[in-house]
C-alpha positions as CSV (number, residue, x, y, z in Angstrom):
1,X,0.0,0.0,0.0
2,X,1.4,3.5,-1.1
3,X,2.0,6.0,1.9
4,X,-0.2,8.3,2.6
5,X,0.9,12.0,2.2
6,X,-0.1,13.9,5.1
7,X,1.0,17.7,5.8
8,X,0.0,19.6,9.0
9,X,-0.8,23.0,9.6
10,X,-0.9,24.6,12.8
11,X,0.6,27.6,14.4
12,X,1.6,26.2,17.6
13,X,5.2,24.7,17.6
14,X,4.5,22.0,20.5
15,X,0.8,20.9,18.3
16,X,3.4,20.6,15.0
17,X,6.4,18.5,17.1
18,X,3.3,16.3,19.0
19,X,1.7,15.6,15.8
20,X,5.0,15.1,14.1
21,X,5.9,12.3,16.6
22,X,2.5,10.7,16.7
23,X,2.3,10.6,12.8
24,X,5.6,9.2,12.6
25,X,4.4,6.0,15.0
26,X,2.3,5.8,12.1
27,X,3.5,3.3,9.2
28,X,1.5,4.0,6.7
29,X,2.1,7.7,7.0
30,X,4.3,10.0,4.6
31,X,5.1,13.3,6.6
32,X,4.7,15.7,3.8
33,X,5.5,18.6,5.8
34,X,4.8,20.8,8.9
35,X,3.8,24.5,8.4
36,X,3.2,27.5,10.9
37,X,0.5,29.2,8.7
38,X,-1.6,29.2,5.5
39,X,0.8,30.4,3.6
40,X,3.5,28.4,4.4
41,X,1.3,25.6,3.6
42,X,0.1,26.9,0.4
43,X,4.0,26.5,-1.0
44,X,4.6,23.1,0.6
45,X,1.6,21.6,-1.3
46,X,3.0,23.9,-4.6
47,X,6.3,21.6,-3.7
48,X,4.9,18.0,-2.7
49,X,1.0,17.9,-2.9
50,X,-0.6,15.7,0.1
51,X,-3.4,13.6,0.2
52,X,-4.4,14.6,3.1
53,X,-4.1,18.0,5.3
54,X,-4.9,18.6,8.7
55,X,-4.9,21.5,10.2
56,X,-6.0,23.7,12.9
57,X,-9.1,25.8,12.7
58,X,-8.1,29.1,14.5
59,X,-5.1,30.6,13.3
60,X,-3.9,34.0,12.4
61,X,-4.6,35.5,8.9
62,X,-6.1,32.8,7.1
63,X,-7.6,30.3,9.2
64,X,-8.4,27.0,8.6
65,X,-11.9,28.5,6.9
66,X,-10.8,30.0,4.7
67,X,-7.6,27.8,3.9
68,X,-10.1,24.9,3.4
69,X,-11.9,27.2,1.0
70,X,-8.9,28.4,-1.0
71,X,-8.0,24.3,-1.1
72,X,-11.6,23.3,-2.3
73,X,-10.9,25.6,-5.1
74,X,-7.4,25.4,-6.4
75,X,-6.4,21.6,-5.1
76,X,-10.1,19.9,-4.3
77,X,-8.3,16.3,-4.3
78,X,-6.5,16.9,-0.9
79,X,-9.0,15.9,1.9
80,X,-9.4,17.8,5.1
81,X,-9.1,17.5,8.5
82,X,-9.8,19.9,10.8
83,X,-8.3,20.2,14.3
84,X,-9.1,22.5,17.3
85,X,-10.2,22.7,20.7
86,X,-13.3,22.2,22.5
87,X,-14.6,26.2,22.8
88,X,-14.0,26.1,18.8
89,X,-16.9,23.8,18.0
90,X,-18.9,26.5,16.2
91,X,-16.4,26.5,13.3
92,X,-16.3,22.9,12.8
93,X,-19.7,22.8,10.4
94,X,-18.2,25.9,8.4
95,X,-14.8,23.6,8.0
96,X,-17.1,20.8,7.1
97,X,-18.9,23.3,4.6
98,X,-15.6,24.4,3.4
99,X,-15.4,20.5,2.2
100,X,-13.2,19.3,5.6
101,X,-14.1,15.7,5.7
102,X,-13.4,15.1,9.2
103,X,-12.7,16.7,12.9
104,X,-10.0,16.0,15.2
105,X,-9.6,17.5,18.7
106,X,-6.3,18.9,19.3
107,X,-6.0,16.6,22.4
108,X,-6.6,13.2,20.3
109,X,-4.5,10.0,20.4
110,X,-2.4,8.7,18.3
111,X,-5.6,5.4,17.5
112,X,-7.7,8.5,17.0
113,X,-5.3,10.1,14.5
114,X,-4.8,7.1,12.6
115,X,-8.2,6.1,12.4
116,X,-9.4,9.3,10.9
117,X,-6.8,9.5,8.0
118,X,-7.9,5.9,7.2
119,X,-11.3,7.2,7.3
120,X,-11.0,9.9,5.2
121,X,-8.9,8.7,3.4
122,X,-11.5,6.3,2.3
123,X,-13.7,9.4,1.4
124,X,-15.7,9.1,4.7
125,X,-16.6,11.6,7.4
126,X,-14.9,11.0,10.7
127,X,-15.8,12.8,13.7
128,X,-13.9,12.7,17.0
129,X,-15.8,11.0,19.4
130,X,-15.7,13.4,22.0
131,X,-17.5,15.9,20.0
132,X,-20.8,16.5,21.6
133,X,-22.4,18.0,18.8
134,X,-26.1,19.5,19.6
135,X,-29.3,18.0,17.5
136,X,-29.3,21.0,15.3
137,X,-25.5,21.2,14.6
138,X,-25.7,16.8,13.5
139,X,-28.5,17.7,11.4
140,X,-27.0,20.8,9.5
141,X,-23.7,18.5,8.8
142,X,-25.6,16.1,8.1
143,X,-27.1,17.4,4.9
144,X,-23.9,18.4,3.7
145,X,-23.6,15.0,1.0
146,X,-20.0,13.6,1.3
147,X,-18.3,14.3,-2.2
148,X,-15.3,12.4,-3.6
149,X,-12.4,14.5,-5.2
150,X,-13.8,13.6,-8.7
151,X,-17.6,14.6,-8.0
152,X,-16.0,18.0,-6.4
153,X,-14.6,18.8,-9.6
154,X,-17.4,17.8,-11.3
155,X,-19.6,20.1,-9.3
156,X,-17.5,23.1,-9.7
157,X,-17.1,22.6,-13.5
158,X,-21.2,22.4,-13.5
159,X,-21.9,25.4,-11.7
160,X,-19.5,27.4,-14.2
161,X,-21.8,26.1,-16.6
162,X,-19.4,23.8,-19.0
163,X,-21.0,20.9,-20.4
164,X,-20.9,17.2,-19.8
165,X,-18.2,17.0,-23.4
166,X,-16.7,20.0,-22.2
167,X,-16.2,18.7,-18.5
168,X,-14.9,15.3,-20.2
169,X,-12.5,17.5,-22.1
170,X,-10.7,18.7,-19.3
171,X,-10.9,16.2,-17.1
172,X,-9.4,14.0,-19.7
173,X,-12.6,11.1,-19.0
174,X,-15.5,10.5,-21.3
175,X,-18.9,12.2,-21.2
176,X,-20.6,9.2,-19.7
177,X,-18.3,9.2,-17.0
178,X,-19.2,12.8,-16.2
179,X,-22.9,11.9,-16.9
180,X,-22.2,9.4,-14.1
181,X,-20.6,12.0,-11.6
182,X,-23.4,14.0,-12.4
183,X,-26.0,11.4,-12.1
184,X,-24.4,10.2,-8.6
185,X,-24.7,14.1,-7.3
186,X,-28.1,14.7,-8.2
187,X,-28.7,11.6,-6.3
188,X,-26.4,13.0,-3.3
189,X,-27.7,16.5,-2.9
190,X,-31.3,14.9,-3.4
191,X,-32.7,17.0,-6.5
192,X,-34.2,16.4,-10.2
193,X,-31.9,18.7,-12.6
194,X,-28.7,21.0,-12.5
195,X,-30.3,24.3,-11.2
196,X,-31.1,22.4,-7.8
197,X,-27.8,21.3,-7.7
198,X,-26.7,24.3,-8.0
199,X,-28.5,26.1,-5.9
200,X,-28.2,23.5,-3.1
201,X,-24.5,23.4,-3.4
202,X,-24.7,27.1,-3.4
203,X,-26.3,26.8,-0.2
204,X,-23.8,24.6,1.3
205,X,-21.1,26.4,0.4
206,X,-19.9,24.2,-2.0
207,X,-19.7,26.1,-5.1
C-alpha cells in the first residue's frame, strides 16, 4: 500500500512536534511537511501535494476557513481534517462546509489520528468522538452530502456552466463518465436537474 501523504498546519510549535511524533508511530504515513500558517502551507503543497491536510481551525490570517476554502478551489483532491479545541466547535460545520471531511480535537491519540486518515482517506466523514455535537449542529452536517475528489470537480465545472463534453474534455474522461458523476450528485444532494444542484450546493457552500 502507497503512503499516505499527510501535511499539517498549525501555528503552535508543540501541536506541530506532537503531531510530528505521533504521525511518525504511524506506518503507513508520509510526513509531507509541517507549516506554521496558511501560507507556508500553500507552498509546501505547490512543492509535494498531500493527500491529506490537517490543520488547525483558528489561526492567524487565514484560518483554517478560509484555507479549506482556498484548497476546495485550487487543489479539491486533498482531503481535510480539521483540528481544534473544544470552545472552537462552532467553526467545525463551516470547515465541514468548506469540504473538511473530518474533525480532530487537538488533544486526540495517536488510535484517534490514525483512524481518521484511514477514514478519510476512504472518502468518509470522521468525527472525533468526543465531540458532543447538539441535535441541530448533527442535522446541518448532516445534509452536507459527502463528495469524492472527482464529484467536487465535477460540481464546480457544473456550476461554471461547462458541459458534460466539455467537463470530459478537461478532465481527460468520457462524457458518460461525467454523466455518471453528475447522475451520482443529483442523487447525493437529493434533486431532479442541475439548477437544484446548483442552488443547493450554493447553499452549502460548495460552489
Amino acid at each position: 500500500m502507497d503512503k499516505i501523504k499527510v501535511l499539517v498546519v498549525d501555528d503552535h510549535p508543540m501541536v506541530l512536534e506532537g503531531m510530528q511524533a505521533m504521525l511518525s508511530q504511524i506506518d503507513f504515513v508520509f510526513i509531507a511537511g509541517l507549516a506554521r500558517n496558511a501560507y507556508q502551507a500553500m507552498e509546501l503543497i505547490k512543492a509535494d501535494m498531500p493527500d491529506i491536510l490537517i490543520t488547525d481551525i483558528s489561526m492567524p490570517e487565514i484560518g483554517g476557513v478560509e484555507l479549506a476554502a482556498k484548497l476546495r478551489k485550487e487543489y479539491p483532491v486533498i482531503k481535510i481534517i480539521a483540528m481544534s479545541t473544544f470552545n472552537e466547535r462552532s467553526l467545525i460545520s463551516q470547515m465541514v462546509q468548506q469540504g473538511a471531511s473530518g474533525y480532530l480535537l487537538k488533544s486526540a491519540s495517536r488510535e484517534q489520528i490514525e483512524e481518521a486518515i484511514i477514514t478519510v482517506n476512504g472518502n468518509k466523514l470522521y468525527m472525533s468522538l468526543e465531540l458532543e455535537l447538539s441535535k441541530k449542529e448533527q442535522d446541518e452536517m448532516g445534509k452536507v452530502p459527502m463528495l469524492t475528489s472527482r464529484e467536487k470537480e465535477v460540481l464546480s465545472l457544473i456550476a461554471e456552466g461547462f458541459t458534460n463534453s466539455q467537463i470530459a474534455e478537461k478532465l481527460f474522461v468520457s462524457p458518460y463518465t461525467v454523466d455518471s458523476h453528475r447522475k451520482n450528485l443529483l442523487t447525493k444532494f437529493d434533486v431532479n436537474n442541475t439548477a437544484g444542484l446548483i442552488k443547493l450546493a450554493a447553499k452549502h457552500g460548495l460552489v
